[in-house]
N, C-alpha and C positions, 0 to 999 in steps of 0.2 A: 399633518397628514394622518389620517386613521391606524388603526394602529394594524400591520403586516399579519393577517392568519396563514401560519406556515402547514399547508393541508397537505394529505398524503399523497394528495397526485404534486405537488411542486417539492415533496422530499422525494420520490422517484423518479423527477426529473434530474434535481441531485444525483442521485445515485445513477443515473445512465451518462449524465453527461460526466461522473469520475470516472469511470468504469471505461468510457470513449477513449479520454484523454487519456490514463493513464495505460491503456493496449498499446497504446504509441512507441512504447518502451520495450513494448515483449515481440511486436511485428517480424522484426525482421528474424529470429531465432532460427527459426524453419526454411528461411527466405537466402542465406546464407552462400551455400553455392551456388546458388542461380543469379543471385547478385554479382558472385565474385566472377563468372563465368563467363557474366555480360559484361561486364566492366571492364575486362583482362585485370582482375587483384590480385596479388600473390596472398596467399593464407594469411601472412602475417598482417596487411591489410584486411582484410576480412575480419578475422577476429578484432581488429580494431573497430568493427561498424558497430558492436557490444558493446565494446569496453568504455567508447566515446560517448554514447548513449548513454548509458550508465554516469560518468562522470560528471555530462550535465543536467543529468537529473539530480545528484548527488549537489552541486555547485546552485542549483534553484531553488531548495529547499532550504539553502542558509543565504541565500544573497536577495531570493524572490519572495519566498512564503511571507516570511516578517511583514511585509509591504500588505499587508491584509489589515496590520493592525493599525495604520498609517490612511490610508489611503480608502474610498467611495469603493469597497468589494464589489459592488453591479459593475462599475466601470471599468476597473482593475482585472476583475473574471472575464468580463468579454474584451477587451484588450488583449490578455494573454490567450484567448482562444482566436483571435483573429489575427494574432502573431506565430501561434501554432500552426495556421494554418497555412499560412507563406513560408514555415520550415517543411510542412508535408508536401506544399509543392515543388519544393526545392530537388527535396530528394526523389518524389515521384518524377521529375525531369530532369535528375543528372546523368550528366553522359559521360562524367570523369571520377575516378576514386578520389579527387582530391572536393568536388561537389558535394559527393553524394557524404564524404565524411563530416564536411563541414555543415551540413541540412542536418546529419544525425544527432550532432550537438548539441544544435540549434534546437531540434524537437524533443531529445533530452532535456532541457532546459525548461522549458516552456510547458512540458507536461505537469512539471509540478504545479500546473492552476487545480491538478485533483485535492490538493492539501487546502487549497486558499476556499474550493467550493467545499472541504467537511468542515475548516472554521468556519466560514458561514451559516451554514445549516444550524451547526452548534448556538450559532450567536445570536438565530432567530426561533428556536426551539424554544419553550416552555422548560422552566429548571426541571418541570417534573416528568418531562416527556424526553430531554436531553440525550438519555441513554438507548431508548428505543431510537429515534431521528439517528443518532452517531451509529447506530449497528444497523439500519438500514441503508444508510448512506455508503458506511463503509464493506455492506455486501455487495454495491457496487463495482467498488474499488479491487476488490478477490476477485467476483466474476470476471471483471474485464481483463486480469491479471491472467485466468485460470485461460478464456476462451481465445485468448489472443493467437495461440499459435494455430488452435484449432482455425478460425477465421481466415487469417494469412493462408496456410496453407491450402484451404480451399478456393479464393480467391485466386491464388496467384496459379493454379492450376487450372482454372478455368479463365482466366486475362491474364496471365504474365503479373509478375513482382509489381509492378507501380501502378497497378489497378490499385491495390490494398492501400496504398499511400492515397492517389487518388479518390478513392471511395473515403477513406478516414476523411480526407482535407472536404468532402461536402459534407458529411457528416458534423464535423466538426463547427462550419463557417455555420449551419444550421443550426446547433447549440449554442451557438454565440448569441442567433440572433432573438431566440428562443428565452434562454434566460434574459436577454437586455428588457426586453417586453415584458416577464412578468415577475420580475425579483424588484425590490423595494428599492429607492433610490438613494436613500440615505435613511434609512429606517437601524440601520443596527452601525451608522459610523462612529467607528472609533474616536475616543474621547482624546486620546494622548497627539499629542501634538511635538513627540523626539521628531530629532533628524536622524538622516540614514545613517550615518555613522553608529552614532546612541543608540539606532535601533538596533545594530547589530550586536551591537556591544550589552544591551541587556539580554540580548538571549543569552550569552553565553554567562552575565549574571543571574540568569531567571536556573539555570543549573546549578552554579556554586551555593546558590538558596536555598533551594527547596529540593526537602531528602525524597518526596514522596516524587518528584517529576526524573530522580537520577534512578532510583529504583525502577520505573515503569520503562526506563527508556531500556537499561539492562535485560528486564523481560522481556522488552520488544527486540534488540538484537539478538537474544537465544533461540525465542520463539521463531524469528526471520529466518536464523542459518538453519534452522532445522529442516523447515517451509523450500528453503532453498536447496538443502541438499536433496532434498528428494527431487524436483520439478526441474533440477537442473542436473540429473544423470537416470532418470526412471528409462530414459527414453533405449537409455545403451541397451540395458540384457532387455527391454523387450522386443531390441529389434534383431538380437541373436538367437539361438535354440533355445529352448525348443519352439519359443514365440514366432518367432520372425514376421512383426505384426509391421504393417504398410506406416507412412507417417502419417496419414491421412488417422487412423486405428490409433494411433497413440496420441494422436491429439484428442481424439474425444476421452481421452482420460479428462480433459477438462472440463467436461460435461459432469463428469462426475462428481469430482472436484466443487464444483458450483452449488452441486445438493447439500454438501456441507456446511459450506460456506454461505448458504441463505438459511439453513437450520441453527446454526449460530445466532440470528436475531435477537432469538430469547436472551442471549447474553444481556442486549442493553436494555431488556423490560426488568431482568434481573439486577441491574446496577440502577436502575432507576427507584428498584425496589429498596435500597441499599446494601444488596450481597455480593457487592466487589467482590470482599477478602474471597468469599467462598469459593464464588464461578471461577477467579482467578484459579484457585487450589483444585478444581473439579477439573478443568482446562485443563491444568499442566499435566495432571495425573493419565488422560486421554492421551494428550499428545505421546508421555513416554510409554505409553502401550501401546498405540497405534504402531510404532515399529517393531514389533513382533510379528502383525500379520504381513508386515512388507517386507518381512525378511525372508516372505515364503514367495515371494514373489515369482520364482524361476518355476515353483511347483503349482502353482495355482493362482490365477488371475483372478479368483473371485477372492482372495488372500489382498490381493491387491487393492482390488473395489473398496474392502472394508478398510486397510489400513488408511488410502488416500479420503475418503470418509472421517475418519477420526481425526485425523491428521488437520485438513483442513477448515471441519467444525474446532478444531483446538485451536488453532491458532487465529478464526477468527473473533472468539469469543474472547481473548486475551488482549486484543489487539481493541476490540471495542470497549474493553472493561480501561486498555490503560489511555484511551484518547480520552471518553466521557472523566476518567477523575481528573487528569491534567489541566482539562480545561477546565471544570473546577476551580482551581485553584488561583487563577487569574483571570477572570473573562473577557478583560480587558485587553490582554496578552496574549490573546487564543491562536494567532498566528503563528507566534513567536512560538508558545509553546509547543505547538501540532509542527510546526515546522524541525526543530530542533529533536522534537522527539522522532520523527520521519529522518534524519540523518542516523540515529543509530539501529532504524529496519535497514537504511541500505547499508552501513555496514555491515551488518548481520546476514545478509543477502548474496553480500558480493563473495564474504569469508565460505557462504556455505556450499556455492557453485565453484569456486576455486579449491577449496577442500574437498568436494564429494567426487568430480571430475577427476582429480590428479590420484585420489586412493581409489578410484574403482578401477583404474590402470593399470595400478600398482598391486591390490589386494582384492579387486572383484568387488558383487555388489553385498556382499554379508560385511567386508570393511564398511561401506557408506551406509549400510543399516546400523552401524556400532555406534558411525559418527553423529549420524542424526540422536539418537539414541542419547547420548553425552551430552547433545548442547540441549533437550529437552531435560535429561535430570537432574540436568546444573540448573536448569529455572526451578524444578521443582524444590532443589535443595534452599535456592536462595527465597521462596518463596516460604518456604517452612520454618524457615531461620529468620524469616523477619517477619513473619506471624503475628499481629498483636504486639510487637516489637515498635522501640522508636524511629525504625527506618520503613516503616508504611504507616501513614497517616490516616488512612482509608478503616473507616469501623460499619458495622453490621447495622448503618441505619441510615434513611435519605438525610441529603444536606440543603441547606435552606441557602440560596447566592449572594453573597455580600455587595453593597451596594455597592461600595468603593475598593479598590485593590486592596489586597492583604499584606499585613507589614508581615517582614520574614520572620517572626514569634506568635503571629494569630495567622495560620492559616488557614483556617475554618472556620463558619458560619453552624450555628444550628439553632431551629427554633426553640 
């Protein structure tokens, strides 16, 4: 067959159809008492419609994602979008809390096709284009993340809560059908021929290997709780004094949010250039500044704009720098690796909403400004400490892709 030109309108297809899939996750946030309300839930079910979501997202990205490097990605991607979408109508038509938990799961689970659609993109990219492709694909993946409550909460005040379900579930069954029609068919299948077991089993050797994928997954869990603490308590003091801003108003902080997060690109024209180490080093340094102006946040919303700005240009251009070197490293393994490294953002994530939540209760929100603050200058510290060091492999030049997998003693290519 000829050989696949990955053009920028079919890497922005990419990027909307991660961006779809993974809102699926953040939907209901806003949607919460109105669910619970309709449903007859008690609280403590309710907070379960999070928690359960969360976990199967958490359980898809080490049991699902791998299956990338295994398996026909065209057929596998629309598979799990046309699975996702029989969990969005699950929930958009429960009538019981014991339904609609079990749909949440389920759509947890199956979201992780965002992970399986940036290996791919990666794995039909151009070595030299790889890091632009992974930073537009993955501004996707933020935006979707950033607009999701905004969206929800508009929908569902204008149609009731399971429009948003509904509307994702055509949305989605049309990305399915979308990518099946014009992604390659077996243009980028993987060579490795493990069974599921094996294949599980070398992700968790693809980590005890390689220093440079434990390192990036560690910036990726600081950088996520950080990301986390703030998106998952901003909402508290501004909906108290002197704010007392509508939810509709505090979701378009995502709007804002979004500007960042597409201004980050340059990340991966600059990792394509080969300035990992630096964007890395420039990143974190933004991130732990950006919590000063959101520490003003009670006194001034334009304090806000800038911090959430900073905030989430940091943490996308870190996030792009550490998926483009990962894959890298194994291109054969892109699943495995993007997958495995995608389990320590949700740890990173979950620690930073259950952290920022329980001290801004306890200590207000100058506490969760302190906390974000700490898991940002613990990245920069481990970043300055492995600088040029043997625990980042990443140096200040582009790398050339190895034919074959790299034995765990050469894991670089250069011309």
């Amino acid at each position: 067959m000829p050989m696949f030109v990955l053009s920028r309108g079919i890497v922005m297809l990419f990027a909307v159809a991660c961006g779809a899939a993974v809102a699926n996750v953040y939907f209901a946030q806003p949607l919460l008492v109105t669910m619970g309300h309709d449903l007859a839930m008690s609280p403590a079910l309710v907070g379960g419609v999070v928690t359960l979501t969360h976990v199967g997202y958490g359980l898809g990205l080490f049991f699902l994602v791998p299956l990338g490097d295994v398996a026909d990605r065209r057929r596998l991607v629309a598979a799990q979008l046309l699975l996702l979408v029989a969990a969005l109508a699950v929930v958009a038509t429960a009538r019981t809390a014991a339904v609609l938990l079990a749909g949440m799961a389920a759509m947890g689970l199956l979201a992780v096709v965002t992970q399986t659609l940036v290996a791919f993109a990666a794995s039909l990219a151009p070595p030299a284009e790889r890091g632009r492709v992974v930073g537009l694909v993955t501004s996707g993946v933020v935006i979707g993340i950033l607009l999701a409550r905004t969206v929800s909460g508009l929908l569902a005040d204008l149609a009731g809560w399971r429009s948003v379900y509904l509307a994702s579930a055509s949305l989605t069954a049309l990305l399915a059908l979308v990518l099946y029609r014009v992604l390659p068919r077996r243009g980028d299948a993987p060579p490795t021929t493990l069974r599921y077991g094996r294949l599980l089993r070398s992700t968790i050797t693809l980590f005890a290997r390689e220093r440079l994928l434990r390192l990036r997954a560690l910036f990726g869990l600081l950088i996520f709780a950080a990301f986390s603490t703030l998106w998952s308590s901003v909402a508290l003091p501004l909906s108290e004094a002197p704010h007392f801003l509508s939810h509709s108003m505090i979701g378009a902080l995502g709007l804002i949010g979004a500007v960042g997060a597409l201004a980050a690109t340059v990340a991966g024209r600059l990792n394509d250039r080969g300035l990992s180490q630096r964007t890395t080093g420039i990143a974190l340094t933004l991130l732990a500044i950006s919590w000063l102006p959101l520490s003003f946040t009670r006194d001034s919303l334009w304090s806000l704009v800038i911090g959430v700005i900073l905030l989430d240009l940091a943490v996308q251009a870190v996030h792009v720098t550490n998926q483009t070197l990962i894959y890298a490293l194994h291109p054969d393994a892109g699943s495995r690796l993007i997958g495995g490294y995608m389990v320590f953002y949700s740890i990173g994530s979950a620690t930073g909403a259950i952290a920022a939540t329980a001290l801004y209760t306890a200590a207000g929100w100058g506490a969760v400004c302190a906390l974000g603050a700490s898991f940002s200058c613990l990245g920069l510290v481990l970043w300055a400490f492995t600088r040029g060091g043997v625990l980042d492999l990443t140096a200040e030049e582009p790398l050339t892709p190895c034919e074959a997998p790299l034995s765990p003693d050469r894991r670089r290519c250069r011309t």
